[in-house]
N, CA and C atoms as a LAMMPS dump frame, in Angstrom:
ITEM: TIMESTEP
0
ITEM: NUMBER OF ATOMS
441
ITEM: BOX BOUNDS ff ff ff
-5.0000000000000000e+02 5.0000000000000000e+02
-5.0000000000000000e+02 5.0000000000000000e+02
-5.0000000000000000e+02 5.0000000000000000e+02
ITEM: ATOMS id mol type element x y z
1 1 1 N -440.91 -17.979 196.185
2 1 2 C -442.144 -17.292 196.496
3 1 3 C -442.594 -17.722 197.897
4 2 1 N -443.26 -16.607 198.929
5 2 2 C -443.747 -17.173 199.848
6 2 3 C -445.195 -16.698 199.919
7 3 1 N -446.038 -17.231 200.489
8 3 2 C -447.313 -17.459 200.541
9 3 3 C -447.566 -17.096 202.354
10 4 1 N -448.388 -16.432 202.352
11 4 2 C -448.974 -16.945 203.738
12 4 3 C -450.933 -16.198 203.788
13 5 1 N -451.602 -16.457 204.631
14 5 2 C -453.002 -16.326 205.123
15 5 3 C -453.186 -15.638 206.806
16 6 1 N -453.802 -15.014 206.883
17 6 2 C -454.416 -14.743 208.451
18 6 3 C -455.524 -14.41 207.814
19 7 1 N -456.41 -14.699 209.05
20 7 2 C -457.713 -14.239 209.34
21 7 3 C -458.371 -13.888 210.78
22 8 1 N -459.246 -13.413 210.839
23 8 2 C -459.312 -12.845 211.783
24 8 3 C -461.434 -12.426 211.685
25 9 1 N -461.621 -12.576 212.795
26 9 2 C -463.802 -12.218 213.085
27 9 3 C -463.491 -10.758 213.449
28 10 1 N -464.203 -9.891 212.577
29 10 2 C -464.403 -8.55 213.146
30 10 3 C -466.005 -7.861 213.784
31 11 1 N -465.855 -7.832 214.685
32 11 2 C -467.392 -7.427 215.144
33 11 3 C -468.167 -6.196 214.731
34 12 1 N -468.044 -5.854 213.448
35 12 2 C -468.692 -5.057 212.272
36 12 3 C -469.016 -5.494 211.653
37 13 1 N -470.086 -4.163 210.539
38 13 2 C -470.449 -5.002 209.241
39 13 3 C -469.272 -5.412 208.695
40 14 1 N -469.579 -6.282 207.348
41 14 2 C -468.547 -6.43 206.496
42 14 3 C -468.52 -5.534 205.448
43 15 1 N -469.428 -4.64 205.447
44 15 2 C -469.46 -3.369 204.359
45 15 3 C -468.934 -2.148 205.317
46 16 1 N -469.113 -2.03 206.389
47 16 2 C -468.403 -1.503 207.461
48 16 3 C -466.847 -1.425 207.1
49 17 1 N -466.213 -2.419 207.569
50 17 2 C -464.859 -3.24 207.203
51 17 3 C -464.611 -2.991 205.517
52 18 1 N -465.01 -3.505 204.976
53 18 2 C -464.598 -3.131 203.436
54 18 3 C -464.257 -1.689 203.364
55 19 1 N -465.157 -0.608 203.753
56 19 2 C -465.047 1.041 203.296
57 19 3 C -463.913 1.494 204.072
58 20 1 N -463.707 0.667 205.11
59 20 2 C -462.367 1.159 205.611
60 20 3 C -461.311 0.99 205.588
61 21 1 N -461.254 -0.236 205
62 21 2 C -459.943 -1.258 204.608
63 21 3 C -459.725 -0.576 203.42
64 22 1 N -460.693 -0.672 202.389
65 22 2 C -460.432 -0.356 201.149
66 22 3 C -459.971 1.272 200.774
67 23 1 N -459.876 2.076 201.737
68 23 2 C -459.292 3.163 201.789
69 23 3 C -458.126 3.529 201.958
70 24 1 N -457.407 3.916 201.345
71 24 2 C -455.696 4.016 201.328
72 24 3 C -455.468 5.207 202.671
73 25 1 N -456.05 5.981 202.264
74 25 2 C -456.143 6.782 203.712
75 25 3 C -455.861 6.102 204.794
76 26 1 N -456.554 5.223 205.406
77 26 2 C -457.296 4.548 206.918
78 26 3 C -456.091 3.776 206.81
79 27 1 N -454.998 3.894 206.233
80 27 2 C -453.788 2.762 206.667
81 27 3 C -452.514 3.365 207.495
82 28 1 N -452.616 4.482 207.637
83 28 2 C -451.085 5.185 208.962
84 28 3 C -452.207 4.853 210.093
85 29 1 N -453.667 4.97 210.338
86 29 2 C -454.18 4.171 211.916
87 29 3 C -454.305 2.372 211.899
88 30 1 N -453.898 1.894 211.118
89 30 2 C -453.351 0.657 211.325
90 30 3 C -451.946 -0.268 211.262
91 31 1 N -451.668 0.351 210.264
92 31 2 C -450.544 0.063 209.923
93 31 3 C -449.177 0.851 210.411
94 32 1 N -448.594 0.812 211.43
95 32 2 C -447.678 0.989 212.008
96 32 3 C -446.224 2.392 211.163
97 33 1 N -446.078 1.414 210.046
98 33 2 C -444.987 1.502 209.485
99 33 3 C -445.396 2.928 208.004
100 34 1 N -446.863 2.526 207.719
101 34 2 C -447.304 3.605 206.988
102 34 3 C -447.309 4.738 207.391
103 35 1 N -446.38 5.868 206.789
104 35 2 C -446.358 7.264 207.47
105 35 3 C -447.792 8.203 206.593
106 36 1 N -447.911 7.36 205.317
107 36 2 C -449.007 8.416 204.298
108 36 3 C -449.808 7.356 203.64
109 37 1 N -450.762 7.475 203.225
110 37 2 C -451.301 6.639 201.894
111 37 3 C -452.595 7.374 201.372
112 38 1 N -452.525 7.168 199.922
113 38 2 C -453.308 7.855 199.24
114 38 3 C -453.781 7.078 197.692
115 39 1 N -454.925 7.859 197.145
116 39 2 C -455.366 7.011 195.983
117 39 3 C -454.484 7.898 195.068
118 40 1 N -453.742 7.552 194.107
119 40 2 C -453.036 8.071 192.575
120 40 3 C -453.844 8.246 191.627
121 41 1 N -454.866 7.587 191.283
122 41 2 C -455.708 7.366 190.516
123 41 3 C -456.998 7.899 190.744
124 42 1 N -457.504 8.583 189.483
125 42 2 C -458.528 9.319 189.753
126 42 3 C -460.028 8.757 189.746
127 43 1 N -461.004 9.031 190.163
128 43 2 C -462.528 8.422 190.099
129 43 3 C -462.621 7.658 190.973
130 44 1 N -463.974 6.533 191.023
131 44 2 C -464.162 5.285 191.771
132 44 3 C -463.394 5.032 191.889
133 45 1 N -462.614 3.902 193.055
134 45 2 C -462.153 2.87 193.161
135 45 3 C -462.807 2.035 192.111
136 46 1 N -461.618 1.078 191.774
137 46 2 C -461.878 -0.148 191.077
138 46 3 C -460.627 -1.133 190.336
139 47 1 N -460.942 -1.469 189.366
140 47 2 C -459.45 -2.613 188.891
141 47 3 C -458.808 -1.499 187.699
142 48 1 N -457.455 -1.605 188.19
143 48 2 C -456.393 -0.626 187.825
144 48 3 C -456.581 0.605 188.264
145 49 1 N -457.097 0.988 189.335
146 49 2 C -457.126 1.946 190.21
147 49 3 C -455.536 1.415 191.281
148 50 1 N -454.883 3.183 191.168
149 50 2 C -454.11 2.924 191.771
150 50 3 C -453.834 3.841 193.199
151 51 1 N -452.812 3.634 194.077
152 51 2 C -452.448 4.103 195.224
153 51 3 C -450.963 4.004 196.043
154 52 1 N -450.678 5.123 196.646
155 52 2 C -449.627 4.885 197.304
156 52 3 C -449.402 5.006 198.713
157 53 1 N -448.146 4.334 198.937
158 53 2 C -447.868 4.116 200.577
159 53 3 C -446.431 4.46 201.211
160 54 1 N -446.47 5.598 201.43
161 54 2 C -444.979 5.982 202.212
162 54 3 C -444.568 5.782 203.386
163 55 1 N -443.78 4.473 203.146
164 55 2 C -443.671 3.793 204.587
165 55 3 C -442.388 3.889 205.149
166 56 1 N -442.204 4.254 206.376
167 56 2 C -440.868 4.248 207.129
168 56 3 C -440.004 2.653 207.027
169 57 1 N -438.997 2.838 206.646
170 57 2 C -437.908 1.958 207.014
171 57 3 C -436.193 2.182 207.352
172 58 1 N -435.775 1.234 207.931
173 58 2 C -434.452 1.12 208.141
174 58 3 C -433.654 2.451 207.258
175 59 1 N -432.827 3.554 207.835
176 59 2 C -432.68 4.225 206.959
177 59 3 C -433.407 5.703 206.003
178 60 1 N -434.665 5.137 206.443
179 60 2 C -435.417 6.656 205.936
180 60 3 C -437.158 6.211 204.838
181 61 1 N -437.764 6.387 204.241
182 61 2 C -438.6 6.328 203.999
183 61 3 C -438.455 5.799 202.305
184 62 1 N -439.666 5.407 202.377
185 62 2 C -439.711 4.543 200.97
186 62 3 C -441.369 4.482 200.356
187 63 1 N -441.149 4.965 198.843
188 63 2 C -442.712 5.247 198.647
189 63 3 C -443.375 3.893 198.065
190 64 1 N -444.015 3.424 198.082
191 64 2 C -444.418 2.089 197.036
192 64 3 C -446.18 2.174 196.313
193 65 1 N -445.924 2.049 195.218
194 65 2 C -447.387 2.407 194.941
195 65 3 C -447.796 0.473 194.21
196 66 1 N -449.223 0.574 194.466
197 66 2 C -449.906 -0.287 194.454
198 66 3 C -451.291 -0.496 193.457
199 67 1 N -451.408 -1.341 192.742
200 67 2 C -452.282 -1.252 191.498
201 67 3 C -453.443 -2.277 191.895
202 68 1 N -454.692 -1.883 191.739
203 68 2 C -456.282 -2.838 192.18
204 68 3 C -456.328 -3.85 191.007
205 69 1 N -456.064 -5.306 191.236
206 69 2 C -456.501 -6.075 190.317
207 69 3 C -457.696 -6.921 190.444
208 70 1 N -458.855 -6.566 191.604
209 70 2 C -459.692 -7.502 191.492
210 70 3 C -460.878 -6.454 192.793
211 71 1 N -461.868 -5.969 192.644
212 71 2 C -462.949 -4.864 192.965
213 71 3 C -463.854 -5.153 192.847
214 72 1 N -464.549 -6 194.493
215 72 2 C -466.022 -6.635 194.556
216 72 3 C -466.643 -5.973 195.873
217 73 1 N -466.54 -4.618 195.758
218 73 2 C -467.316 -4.521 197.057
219 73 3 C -468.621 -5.189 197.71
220 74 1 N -468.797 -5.222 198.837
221 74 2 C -468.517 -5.021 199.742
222 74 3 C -467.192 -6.724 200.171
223 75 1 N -466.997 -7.447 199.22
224 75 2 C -466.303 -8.824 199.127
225 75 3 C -465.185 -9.014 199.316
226 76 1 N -464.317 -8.522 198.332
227 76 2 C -462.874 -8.784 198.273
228 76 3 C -462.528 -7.758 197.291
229 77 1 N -460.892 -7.486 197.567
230 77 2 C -460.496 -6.946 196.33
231 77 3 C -458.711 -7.492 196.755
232 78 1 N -458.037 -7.031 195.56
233 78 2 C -456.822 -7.603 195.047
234 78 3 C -456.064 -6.811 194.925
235 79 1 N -455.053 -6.501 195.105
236 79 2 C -453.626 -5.359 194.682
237 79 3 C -452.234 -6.45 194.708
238 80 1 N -451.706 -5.93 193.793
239 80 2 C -450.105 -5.768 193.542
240 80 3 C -449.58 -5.003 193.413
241 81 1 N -448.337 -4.855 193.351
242 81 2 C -447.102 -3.748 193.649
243 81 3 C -446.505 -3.789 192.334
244 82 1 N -446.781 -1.904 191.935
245 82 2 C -445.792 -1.777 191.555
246 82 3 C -444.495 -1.27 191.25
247 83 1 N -444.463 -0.892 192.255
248 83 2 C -443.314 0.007 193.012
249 83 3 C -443.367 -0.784 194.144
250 84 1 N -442.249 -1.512 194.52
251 84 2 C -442.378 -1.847 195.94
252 84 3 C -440.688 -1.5 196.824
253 85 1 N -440.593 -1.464 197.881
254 85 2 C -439.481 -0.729 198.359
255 85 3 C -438.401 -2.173 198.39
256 86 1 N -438.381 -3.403 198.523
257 86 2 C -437.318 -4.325 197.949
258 86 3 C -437.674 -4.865 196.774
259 87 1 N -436.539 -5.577 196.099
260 87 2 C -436.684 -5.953 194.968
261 87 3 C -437.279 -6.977 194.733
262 88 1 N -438.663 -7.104 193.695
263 88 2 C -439.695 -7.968 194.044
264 88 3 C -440.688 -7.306 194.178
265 89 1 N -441.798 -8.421 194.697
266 89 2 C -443.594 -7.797 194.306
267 89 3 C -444.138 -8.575 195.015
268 90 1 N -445.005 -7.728 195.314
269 90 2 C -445.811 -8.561 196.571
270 90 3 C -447.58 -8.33 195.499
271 91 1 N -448.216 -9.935 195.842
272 91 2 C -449.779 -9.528 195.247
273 91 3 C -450.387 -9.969 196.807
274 92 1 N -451.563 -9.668 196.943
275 92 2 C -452.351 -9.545 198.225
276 92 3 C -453.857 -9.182 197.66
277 93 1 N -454.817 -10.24 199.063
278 93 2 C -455.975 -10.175 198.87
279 93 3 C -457.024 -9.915 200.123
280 94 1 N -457.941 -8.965 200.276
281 94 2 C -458.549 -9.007 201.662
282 94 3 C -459.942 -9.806 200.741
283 95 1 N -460.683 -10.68 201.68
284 95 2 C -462.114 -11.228 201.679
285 95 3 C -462.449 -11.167 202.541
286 96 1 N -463.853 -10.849 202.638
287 96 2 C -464.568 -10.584 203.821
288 96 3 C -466.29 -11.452 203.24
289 97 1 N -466.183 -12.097 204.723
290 97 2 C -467.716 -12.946 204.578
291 97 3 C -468.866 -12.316 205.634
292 98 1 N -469.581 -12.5 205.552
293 98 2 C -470.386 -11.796 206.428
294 98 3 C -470.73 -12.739 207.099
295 99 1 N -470.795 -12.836 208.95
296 99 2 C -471.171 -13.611 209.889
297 99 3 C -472.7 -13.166 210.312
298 100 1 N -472.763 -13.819 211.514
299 100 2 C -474.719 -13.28 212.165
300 100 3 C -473.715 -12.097 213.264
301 101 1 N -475.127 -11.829 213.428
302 101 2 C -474.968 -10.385 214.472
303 101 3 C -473.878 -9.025 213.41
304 102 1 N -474.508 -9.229 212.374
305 102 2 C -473.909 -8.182 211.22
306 102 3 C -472.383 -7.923 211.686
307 103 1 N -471.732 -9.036 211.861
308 103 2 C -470.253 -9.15 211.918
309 103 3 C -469.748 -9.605 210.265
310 104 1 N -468.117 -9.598 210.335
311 104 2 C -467.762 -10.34 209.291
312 104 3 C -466.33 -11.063 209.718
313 105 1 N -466.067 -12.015 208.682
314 105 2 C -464.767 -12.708 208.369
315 105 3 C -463.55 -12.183 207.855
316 106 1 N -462.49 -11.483 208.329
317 106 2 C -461.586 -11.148 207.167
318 106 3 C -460.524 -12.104 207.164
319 107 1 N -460.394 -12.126 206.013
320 107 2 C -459.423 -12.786 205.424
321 107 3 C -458.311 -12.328 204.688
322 108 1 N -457.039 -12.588 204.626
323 108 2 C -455.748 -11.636 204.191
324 108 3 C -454.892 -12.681 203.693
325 109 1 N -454.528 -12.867 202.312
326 109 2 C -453.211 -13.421 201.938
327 109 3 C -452.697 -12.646 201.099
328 110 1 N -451.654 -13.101 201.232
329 110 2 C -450.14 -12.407 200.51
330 110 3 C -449.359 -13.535 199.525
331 111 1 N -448.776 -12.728 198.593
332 111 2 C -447.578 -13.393 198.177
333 111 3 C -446.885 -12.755 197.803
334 112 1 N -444.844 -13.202 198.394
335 112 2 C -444.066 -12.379 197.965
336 112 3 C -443.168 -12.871 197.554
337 113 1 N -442.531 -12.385 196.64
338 113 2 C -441.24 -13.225 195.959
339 113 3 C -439.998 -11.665 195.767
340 114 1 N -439.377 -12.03 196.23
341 114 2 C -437.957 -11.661 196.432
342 114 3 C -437.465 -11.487 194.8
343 115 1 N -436.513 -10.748 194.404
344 115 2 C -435.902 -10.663 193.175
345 115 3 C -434.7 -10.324 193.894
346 116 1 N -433.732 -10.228 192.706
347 116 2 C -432.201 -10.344 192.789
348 116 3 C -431.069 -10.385 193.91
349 117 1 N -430.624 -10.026 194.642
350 117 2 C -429.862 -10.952 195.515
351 117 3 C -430.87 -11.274 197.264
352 118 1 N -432.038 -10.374 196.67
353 118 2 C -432.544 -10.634 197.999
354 118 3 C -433.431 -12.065 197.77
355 119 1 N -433.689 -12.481 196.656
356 119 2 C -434.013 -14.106 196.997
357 119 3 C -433.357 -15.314 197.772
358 120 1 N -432.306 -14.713 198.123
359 120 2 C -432.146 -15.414 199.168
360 120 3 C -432.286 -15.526 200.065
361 121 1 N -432.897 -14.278 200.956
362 121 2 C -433.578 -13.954 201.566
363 121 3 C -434.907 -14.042 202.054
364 122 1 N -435.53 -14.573 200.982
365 122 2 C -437.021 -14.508 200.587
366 122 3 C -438.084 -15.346 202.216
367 123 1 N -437.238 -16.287 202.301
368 123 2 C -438.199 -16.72 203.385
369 123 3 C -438.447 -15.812 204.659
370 124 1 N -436.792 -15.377 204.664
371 124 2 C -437.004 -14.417 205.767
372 124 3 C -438.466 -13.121 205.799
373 125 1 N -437.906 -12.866 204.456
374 125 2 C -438.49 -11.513 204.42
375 125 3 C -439.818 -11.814 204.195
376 126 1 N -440.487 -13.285 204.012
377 126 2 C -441.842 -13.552 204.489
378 126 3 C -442.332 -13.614 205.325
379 127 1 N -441.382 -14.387 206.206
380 127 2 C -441.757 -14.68 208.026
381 127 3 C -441.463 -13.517 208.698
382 128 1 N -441.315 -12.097 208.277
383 128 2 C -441.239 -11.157 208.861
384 128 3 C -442.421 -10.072 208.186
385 129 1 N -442.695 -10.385 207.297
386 129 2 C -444.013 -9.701 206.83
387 129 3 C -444.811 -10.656 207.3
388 130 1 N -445.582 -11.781 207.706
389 130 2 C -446.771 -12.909 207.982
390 130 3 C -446.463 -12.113 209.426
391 131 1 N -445.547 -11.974 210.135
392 131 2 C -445.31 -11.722 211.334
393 131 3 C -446.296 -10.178 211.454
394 132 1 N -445.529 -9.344 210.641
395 132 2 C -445.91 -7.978 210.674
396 132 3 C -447.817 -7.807 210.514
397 133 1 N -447.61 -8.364 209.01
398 133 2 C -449.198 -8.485 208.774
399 133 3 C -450.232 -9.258 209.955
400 134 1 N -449.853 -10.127 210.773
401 134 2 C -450.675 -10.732 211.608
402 134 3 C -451.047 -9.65 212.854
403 135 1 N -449.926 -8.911 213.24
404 135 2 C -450.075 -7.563 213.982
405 135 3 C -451.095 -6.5 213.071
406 136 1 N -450.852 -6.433 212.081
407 136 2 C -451.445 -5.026 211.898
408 136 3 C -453.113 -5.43 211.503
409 137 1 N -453.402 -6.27 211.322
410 137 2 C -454.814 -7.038 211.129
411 137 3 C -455.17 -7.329 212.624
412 138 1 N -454.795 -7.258 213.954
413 138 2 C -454.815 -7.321 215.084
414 138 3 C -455.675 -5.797 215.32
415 139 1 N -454.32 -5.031 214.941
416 139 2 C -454.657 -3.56 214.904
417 139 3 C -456.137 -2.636 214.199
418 140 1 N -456.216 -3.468 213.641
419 140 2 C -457.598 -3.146 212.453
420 140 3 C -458.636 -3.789 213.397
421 141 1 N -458.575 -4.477 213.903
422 141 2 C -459.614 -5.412 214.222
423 141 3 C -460.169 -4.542 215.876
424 142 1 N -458.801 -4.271 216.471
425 142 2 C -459.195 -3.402 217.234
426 142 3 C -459.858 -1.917 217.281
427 143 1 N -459.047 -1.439 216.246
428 143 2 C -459.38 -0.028 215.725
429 143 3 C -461.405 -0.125 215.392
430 144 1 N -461.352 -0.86 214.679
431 144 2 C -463.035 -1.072 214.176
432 144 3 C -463.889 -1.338 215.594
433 145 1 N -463.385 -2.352 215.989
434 145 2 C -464.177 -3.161 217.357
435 145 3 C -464.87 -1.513 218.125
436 146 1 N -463.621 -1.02 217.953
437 146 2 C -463.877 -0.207 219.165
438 146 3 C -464.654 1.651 218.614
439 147 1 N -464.773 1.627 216.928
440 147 2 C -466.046 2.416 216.956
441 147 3 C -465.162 3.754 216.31
């Protein structure tokens, strides 16, 4: 299993930041590699609310859908995979604190564990997602900053 954290000060609200993060939509303008994303699941957001993400890779495209295990707006919330495009599951958490000058804190960890021959792999394919994810939380941070 690998573990990793970034964080990052966004000069928005943190209810700002939450409505946009927490939107499956708002992830092909941050996320690079996302060509689509959408909610699967019908009604509110909330826990076992689900969504998907059709993301370009090596080879051609790959859909992965993603299940809400933890729904505190404007705070934090939680997803895991369950569909994910290698073998294995990734769980992940955004928190957000609220700073002065109606800014906030985000906060991002992951964990991923590798299954069948790609556990051997596993570190790699962490230090290349911590890598990725530290960019695309760059990207967010800019995207918001700037309105």
């Amino acid at each position: 299993m690998y573990k990793f954290t970034k964080s990052v000060f966004i000069n928005r609200s943190q209810q700002d930041v939450f409505e946009f993060l927490s939107n499956p939509a708002n992830m092909p303008k941050w996320q690079s590699a996302v060509e689509l994303a959408e909610w699967t699941s019908e009604g509110n957001p909330g826990v076992g609310s689900t969504y998907k993400a059709v993301v370009k890779m090596p080879g051609g495209k790959s859909e992965n859908i993603f299940e809400i295990t933890h729904w505190d707006p404007p705070n934090r919330y939680n997803y895991k995979s369950v569909k994910f495009s290698i073998p294995g599951s990734i769980k992940s958490s955004f928190t957000l604190a609220p700073k002065e000058n109606n800014s906030c804190q985000l906060t991002f960890e992951a964990q991923l564990e590798a299954a069948g021959i790609l556990k051997i792999a596993e570190s790699m394919l962490g230090k290349q997602a911590e890598k990725g994810e530290g960019n695309t939380i760059e990207t967010l941070k800019q995207l918001l900053e700037a309105g």
